[in-house]
N, C-alpha and C positions, 0 to 999 in steps of 0.2 A: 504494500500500500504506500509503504513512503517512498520507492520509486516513482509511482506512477504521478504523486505530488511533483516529487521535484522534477520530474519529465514536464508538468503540466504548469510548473512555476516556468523554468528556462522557456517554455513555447514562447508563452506571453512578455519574458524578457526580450529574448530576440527577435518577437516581432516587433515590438516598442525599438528598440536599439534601432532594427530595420528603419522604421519608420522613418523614427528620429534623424538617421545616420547616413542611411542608404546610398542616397545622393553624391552625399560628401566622400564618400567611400568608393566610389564610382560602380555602385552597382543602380543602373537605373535604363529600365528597358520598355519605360511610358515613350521613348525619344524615336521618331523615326529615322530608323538607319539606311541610307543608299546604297550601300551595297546588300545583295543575298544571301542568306542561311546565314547571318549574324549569328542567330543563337536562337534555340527552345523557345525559351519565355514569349507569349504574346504582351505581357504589363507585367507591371512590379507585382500585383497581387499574385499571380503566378510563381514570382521568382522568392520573394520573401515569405510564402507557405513551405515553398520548398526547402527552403535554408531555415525556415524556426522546424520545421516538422525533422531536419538532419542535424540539428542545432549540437547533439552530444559530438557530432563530425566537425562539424566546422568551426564551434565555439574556438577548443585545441589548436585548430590551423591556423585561426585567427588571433590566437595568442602567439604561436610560433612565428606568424607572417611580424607582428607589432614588435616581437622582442628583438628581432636580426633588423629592424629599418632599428630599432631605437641604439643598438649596438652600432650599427652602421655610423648615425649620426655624433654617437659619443667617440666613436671613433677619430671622425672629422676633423670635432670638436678638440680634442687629444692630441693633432699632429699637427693643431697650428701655430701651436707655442713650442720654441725652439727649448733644447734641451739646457739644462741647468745645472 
């Protein structure tokens, strides 16, 4: 039973995050695209059922995606001050 909870807490997280985010995250496929077989999704509603209903998938990937850009950046940040 407390599975199916927190399965049914994360839905509604990540569709809200979705919602909220989507855009900005460049997931957004309300946009008509000019070229053909862009991708599945006819709208976002399609595409953000999909991703909260896989959400235990992607949540993961999307953590792993956020820690290696943020590594990246502290990286950067780290090799622009000369050594001492």
């Amino acid at each position: 039973m407390l599975y199916i909870i927190i399965y049914i807490v994360g839905f509604i997280l990540t569709l809200t995050f979705l919602k909220l985010f989507g855009k900005k995250l460049g997931i957004d496929y309300d946009t008509e695209i000019t070229y053909a077989d862009y991708d599945d999704w006819e709208n976002n509603a399609q595409a953000y059922l999909a991703f909260s209903i896989t959400w235990v998938v992607t949540a993961p990937m999307f953590i792993v995606v956020v820690l290696i850009k943020s590594l990246y950046k502290f990286t950067q940040w780290f090799l622009k001050y000369p050594n001492v």
